[in-house]
KEVOMAR-605335 format. One line per 8 residues: number of its first residue (from 1); their letters; for each residue x, y, z of C-alpha. Coordinates in Angstrom, 1 decimal, padded with zeros to 4 digits. Layout:
<pts>
NUM	A	X:Y:Z | ...
</pts>
This chain:
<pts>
1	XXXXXXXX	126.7:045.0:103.7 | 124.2:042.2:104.4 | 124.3:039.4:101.6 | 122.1:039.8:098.9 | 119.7:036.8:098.9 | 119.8:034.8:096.2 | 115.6:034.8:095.6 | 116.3:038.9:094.8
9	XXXXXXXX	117.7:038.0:091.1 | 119.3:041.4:088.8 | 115.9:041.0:086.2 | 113.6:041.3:089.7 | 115.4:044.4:091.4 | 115.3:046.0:087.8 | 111.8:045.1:087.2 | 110.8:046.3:090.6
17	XXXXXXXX	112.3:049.9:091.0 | 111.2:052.7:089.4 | 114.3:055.0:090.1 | 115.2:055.5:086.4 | 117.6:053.1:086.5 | 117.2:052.3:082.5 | 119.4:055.8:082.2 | 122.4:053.4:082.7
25	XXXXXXXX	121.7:051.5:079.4 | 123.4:053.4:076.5 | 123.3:051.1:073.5 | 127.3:051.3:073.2 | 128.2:049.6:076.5 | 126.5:046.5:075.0 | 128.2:043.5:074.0 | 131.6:044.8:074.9
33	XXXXXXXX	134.7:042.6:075.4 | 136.7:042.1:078.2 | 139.9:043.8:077.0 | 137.7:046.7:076.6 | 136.0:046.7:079.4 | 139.0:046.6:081.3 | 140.3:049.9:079.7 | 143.1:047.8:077.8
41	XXXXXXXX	144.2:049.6:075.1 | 145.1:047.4:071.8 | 148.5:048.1:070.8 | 149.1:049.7:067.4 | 150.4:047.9:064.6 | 153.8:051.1:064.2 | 154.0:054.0:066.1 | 151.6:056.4:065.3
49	XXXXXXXX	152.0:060.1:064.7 | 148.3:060.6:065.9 | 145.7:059.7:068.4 | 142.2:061.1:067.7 | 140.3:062.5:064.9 | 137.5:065.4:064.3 | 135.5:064.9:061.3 | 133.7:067.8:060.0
57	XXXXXXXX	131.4:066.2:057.2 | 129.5:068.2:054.5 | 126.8:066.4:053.5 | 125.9:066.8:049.7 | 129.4:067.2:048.0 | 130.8:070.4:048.1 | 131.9:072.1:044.8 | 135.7:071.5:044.5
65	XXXXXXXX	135.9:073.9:041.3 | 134.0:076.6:043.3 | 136.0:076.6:046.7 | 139.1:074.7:046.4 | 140.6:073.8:042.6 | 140.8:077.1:040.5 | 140.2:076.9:036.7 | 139.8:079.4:035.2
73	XXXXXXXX	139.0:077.6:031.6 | 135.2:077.5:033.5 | 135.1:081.3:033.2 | 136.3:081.8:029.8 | 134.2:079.0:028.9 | 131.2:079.9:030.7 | 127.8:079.7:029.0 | 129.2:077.3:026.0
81	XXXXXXXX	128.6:073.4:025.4 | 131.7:072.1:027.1 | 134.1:071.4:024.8 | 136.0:068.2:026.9 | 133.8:065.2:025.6 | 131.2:063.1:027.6 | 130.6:063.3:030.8 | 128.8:061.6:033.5
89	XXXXXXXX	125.3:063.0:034.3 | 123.5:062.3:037.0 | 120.4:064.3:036.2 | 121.0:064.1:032.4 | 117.8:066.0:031.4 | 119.1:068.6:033.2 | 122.4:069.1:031.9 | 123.3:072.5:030.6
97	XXXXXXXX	126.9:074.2:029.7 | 129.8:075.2:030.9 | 129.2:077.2:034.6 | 131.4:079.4:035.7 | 132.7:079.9:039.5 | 131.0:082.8:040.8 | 133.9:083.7:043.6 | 137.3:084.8:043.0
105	XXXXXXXX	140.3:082.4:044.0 | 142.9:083.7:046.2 | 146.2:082.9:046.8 | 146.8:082.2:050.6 | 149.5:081.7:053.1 | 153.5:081.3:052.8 | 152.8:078.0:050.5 | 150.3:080.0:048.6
113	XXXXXXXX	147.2:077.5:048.7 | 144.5:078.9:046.4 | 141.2:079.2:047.8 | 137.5:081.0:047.2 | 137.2:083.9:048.9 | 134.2:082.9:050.4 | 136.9:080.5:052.7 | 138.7:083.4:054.4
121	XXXXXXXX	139.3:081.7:057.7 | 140.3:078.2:055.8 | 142.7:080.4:054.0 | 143.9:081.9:057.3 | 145.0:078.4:058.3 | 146.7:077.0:054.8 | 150.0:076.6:056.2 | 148.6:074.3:058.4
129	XXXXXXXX	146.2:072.0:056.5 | 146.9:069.3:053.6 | 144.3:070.0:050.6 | 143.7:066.9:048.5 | 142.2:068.0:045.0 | 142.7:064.6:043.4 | 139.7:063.0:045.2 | 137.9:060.1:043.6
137	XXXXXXXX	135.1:057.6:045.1 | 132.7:054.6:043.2 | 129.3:056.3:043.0 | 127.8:059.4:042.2 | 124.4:058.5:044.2 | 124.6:060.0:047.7 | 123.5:057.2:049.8 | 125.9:055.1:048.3
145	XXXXXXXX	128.9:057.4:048.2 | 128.2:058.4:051.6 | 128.8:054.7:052.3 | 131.8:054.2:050.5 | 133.4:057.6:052.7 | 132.1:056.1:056.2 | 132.3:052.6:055.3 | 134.4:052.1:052.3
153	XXXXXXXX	131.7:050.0:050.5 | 128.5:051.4:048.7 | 126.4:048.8:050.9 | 124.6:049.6:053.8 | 125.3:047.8:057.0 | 128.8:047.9:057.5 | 131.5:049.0:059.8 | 132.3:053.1:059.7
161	XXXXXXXX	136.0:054.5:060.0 | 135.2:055.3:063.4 | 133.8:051.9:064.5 | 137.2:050.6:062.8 | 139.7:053.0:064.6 | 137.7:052.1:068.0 | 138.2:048.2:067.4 | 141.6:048.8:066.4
169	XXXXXXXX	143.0:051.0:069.0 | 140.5:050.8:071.9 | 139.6:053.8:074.3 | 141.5:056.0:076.4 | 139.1:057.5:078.8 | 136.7:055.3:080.4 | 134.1:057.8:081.5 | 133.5:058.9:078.1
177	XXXXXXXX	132.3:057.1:074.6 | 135.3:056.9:072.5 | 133.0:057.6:069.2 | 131.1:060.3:069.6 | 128.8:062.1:067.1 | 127.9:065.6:067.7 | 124.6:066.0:065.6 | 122.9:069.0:064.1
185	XXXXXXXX	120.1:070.3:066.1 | 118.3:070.6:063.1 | 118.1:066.9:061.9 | 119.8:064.1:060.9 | 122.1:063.4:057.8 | 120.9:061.5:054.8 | 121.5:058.5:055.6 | 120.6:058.9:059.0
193	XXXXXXXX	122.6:056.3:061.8 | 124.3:054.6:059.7 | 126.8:057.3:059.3 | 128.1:056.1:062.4 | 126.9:052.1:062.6 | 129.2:049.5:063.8 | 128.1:047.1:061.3 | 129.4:043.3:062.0
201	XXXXXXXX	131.2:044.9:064.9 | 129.9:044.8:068.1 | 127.9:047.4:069.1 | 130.3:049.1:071.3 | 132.4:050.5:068.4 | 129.4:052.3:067.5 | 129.5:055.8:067.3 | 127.2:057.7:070.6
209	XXXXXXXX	125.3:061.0:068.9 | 125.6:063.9:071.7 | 122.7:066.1:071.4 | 122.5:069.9:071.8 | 120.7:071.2:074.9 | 120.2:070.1:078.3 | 120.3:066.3:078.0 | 123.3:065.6:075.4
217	XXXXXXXX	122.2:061.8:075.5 | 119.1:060.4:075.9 | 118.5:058.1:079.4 | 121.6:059.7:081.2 | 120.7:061.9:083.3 | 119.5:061.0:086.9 | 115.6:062.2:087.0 | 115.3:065.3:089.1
225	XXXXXXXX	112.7:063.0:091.4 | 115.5:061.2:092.5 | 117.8:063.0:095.4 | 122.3:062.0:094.9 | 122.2:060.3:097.8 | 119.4:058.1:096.6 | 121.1:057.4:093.3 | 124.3:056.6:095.1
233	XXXXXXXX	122.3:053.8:097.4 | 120.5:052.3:094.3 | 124.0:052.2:092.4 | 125.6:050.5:095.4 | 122.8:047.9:095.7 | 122.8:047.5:091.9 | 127.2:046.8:092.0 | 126.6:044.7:095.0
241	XXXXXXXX	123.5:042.4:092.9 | 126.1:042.3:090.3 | 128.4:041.0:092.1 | 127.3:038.6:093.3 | 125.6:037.3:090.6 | 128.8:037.4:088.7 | 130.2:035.0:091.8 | 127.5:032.5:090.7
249	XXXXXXXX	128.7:032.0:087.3 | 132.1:032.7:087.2 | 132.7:030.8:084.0 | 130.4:034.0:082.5 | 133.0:036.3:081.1 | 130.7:038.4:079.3 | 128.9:039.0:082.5 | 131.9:040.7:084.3
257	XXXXXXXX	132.8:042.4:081.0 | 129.2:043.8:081.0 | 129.2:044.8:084.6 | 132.4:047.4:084.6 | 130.4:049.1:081.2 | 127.1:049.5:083.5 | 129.8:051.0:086.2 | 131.3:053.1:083.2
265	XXXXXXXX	128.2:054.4:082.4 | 127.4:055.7:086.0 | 130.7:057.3:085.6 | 129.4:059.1:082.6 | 126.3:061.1:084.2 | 129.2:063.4:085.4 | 132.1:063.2:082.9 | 129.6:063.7:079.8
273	XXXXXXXX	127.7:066.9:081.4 | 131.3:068.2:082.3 | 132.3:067.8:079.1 | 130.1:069.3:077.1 | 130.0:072.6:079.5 | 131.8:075.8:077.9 | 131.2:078.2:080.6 | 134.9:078.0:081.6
281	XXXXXXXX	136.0:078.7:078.3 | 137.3:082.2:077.8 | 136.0:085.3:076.1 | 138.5:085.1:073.5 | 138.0:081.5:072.8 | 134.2:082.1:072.1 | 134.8:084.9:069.6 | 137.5:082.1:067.6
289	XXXXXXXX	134.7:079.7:067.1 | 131.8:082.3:066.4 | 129.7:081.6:069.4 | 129.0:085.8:069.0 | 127.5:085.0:066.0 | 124.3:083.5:065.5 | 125.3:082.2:062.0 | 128.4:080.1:063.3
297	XXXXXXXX	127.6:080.1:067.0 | 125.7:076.4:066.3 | 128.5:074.9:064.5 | 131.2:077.0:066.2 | 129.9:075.1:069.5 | 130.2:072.0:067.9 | 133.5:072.1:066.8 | 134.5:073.8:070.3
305	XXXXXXXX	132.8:070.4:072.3 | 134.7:068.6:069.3 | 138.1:069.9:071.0 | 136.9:070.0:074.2 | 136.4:065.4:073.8 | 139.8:064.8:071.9 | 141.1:066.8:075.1 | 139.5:064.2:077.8
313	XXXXXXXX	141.1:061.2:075.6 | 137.5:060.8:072.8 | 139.2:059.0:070.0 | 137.1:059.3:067.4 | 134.7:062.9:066.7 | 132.3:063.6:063.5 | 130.1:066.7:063.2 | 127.0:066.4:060.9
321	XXXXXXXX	124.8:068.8:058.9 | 121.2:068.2:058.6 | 119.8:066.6:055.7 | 122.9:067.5:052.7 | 123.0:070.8:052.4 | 125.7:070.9:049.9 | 123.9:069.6:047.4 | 123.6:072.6:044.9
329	XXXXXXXX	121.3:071.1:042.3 | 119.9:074.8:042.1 | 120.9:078.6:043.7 | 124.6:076.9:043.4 | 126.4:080.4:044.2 | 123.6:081.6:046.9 | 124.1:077.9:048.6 | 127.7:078.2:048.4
337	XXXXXXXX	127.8:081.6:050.2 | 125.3:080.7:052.9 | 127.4:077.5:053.6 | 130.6:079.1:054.4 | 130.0:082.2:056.2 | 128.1:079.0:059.2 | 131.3:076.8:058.8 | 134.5:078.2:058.0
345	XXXXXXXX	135.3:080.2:061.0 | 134.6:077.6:063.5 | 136.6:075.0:061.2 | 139.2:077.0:061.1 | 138.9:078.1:064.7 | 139.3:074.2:065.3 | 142.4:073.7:063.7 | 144.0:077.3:065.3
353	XXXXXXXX	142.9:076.5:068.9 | 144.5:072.9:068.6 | 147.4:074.0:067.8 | 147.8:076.6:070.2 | 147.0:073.7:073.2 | 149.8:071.5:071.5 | 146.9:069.2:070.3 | 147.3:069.4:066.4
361	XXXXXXXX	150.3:067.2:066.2 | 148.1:063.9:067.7 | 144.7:065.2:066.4 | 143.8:065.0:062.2 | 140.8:067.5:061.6 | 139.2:065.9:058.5 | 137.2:068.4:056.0 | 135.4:066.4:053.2
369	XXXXXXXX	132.0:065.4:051.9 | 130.8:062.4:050.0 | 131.6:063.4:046.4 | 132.1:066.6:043.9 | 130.4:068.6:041.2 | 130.5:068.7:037.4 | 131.9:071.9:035.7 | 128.4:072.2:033.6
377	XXXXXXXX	125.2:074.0:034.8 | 122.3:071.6:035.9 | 119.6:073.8:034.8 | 120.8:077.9:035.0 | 122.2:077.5:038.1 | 123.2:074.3:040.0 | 125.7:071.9:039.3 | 125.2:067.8:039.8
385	XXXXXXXX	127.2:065.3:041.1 | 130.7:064.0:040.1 | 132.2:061.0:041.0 | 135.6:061.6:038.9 | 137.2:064.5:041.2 | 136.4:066.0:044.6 | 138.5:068.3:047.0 | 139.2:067.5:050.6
393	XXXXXXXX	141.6:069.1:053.1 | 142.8:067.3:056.2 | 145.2:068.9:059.3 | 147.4:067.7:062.0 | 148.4:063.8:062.5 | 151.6:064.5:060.6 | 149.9:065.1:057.1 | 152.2:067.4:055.2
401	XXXXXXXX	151.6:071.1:056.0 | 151.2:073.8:053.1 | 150.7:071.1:050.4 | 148.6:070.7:047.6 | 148.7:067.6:046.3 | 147.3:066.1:042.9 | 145.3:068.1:039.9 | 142.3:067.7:037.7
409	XXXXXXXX	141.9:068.2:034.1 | 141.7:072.2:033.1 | 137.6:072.0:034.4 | 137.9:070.2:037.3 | 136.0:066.8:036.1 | 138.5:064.2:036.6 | 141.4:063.8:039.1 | 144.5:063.1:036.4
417	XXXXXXXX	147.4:063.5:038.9 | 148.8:061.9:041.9 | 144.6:060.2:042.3 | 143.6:059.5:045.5 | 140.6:057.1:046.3 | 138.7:057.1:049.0 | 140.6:053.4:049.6 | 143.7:055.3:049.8
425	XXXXXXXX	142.6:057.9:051.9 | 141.4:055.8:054.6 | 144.6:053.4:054.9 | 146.9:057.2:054.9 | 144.4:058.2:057.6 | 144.9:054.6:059.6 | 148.6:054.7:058.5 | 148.8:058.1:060.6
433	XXXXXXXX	147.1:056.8:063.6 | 149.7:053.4:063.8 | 147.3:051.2:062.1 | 148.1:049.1:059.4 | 145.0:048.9:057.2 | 146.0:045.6:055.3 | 146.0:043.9:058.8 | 143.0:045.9:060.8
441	XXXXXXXX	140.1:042.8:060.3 | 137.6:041.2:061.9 | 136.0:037.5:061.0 | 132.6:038.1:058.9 | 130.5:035.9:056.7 | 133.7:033.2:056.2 | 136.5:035.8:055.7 | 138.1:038.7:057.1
449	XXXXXXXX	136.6:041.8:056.5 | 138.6:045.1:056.4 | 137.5:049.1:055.9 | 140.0:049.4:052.5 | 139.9:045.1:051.3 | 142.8:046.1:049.4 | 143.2:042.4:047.7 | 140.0:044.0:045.9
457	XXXXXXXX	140.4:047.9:046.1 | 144.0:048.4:045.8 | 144.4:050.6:048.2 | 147.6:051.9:049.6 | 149.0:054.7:051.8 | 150.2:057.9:050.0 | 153.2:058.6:051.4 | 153.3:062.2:049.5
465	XXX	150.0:063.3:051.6 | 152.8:062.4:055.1 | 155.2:064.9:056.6
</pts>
């Protein structure tokens, strides 16, 4: 090729075409390093027993006491001033007696798990999943506790759990974002991006939120006005300008670093559409998920593209709800219902299709939202937030199949056995994936800041949660 003169600088070509080149620029190929932008992986700090993880997050803070921890002191006590002593109200005004669980509990599988029957599908898979019912976290205000889940601090602006893992462990396929977010169609979480913010981390840990539709992510495709052979000239020029800029200051390391991400992300216009394509996917694995459904079939498609990126090497997955549906100030048992019948046969289906492709063993499938609910009424029918004890169940990664670990008092307020915090939770989860949490940190603001800080937290890896 003839040499690129040196009056045509990159700002002037960019400046000067109107091909649509700005579809190169996804905001999580900035600011990358060169490790990562040479596809070197970090090694762990111990051998891991897993790889990736799918988050399935239910905004709102799903009712433990109605789907996962049976007590059946709230039925007997039903309708009565609750007889356990003060409790934490959020919405104090509003506070009301004893409510009882509107579904029966079910014992399910050889371990004999006990679940709502409104979580047939969940139950159909309790061999195979680790239910936490000793939950605790610091806040009972969503925006905060949300936080404390993603982050492990109520402040906003910080590094999530996925940012973390990325910094930690790098990516492992370089056509694809290694933290990607699969949104709902309908909206955006409380909280909105900073589910998934990198905080003090560079950008590129951030996580990249796929859309449903045609065009998963904004700026990527190639414009239809622009023919393949065209957009295979402008890339050439564009790696050629690059180059040879990058000769002119080779004491730049950013530059080069920055360079193989803009390559990457040329890569990407075929690996992401590819991905995200189920029309190779059988029959059979459609009905699993619910996609012949049109309550599940959104979610159900989601958590199928959820497999579908852990399989092309996507470290780090989380599925959203819109807004926080599972916040059941009011309609508690009509809420409930609607919820489960759209996401416990595709969350299910995710954890049953894993393991059939061998995937389960290196994949954890988290299930948790931000917080609980109290065991009293919020006016006739809703129940408000708790901070004291919340339910989550996890699969894969080597957690302990068939267990049930810790208890709460007889109505399901407080976690009083084998407690988990959200602290401890996230250095188990890190543990799993061969990261030590007391070591994963990064230089911020004079010190080094961790996800757990467990000088300040405590927190420690809960061996009885590990197979």
């Amino acid at each position: 090729m003839t040499p690129i003169p040196n009056t045509l600088s990159r700002r002037a070509f960019l400046n000067r075409s109107a091909g649509g080149l700005g579809g190169l620029a996804l905001a999580h190929l900035m600011a990358r390093s060169n490790a990562a932008a040479s596809g070197i992986l970090a090694p762990p700090h111990h051998r891991p027993r897993a790889k990736a993880v799918i988050s399935l997050f239910q905004h709102g803070g799903p009712s433990q006491m109605d789907l996962f921890d049976c007590k059946p002191a709230l039925n007997r006590w039903s309708g009565k001033p609750y007889p356990g002593g003060d409790l934490e109200v959020h919405f104090d005004k509003q506070a009301g007696n004893v409510l009882g669980a509107p579904y029966e509990f079910r014992a399910r599988g050889q371990c004999g798990m006990e679940l709502s029957e409104l979580l047939p599908h969940t139950g159909g898979i309790a061999d195979d999943i680790t239910l936490v019912r000793s939950m605790t976290t610091g806040s009972v205000d969503h925006e905060s506790a949300l936080r404390i889940m993603h982050t492990g601090r109520f402040l906003a602006g910080l590094p999530t759990l996925g940012s973390w893992l990325l910094y930690g462990l790098g990516s492992e396929n370089e056509n694809l974002p290694a933290y990607v977010v699969l949104s709902d169609p309908g909206g955006l979480p409380v909280d909105g991006e900073r589910n998934w913010s990198a905080g003090f981390l560079p950008a590129v840990y951030q996580g990249t939120p796929f859309r449903g539709g045609d065009n998963p992510v904004f700026h990527l495709r190639t414009p239809t006005s622009v023919p393949s052979e065209a957009r295979r000239n402008q890339l050439d020029l564009l790696r050629e300008i690059n180059r040879h800029h990058a000769g002119r200051h080779p004491e730049t390391s950013e530059l080069s670093a920055r360079i193989a991400q803009f390559e990457t992300a040329a890569r990407m216009q075929s690996a992401v559409p590819e991905a995200l394509d189920l029309s190779g996917e059988s029959a059979a694995t459609r009905r699993l998920y619910g996609l012949d459904d049109p309550v599940t079939a959104d979610y159900g498609r989601r958590c199928l593209i959820a497999r579908r990126l852990v399989e092309r090497g996507v470290r780090f997955v989380q599925l959203f709800l819109s807004g926080q549906p599972w916040d059941t100030h009011d309609k508690n048992a009509e809420r409930l219902k609607g919820l489960c019948a759209q996401t416990d046969r595709p969350s299910a289906a995710l954890v049953r299709d894993l393991k059939s492709r061998g995937l389960l063993d290196s994949t954890v499938v988290l299930w948790t939202g931000e917080f609980g609910r109290l065991p009293i009424s919020q006016g006739t029918d809703g129940r408000d937030h708790n901070r004291h004890a919340f339910s989550l169940w996890v699969a894969g990664g080597g957690f302990k199949a068939g267990h049930v670990h810790g208890a709460t008092d007889d109505f399901g307020y407080k976690a009083v056995q084998d407690v988990v915090s959200v602290h401890d939770f996230h250095a188990t989860l890190l543990h799993q994936l061969g990261l030590d949490h007391a070591e994963l940190r990064f230089p911020h603001e004079g010190r080094e800041a961790s996800l757990t800080d467990p000088e300040v937290t405590g927190a420690r890896v809960v061996p009885a949660l590990l197979a």
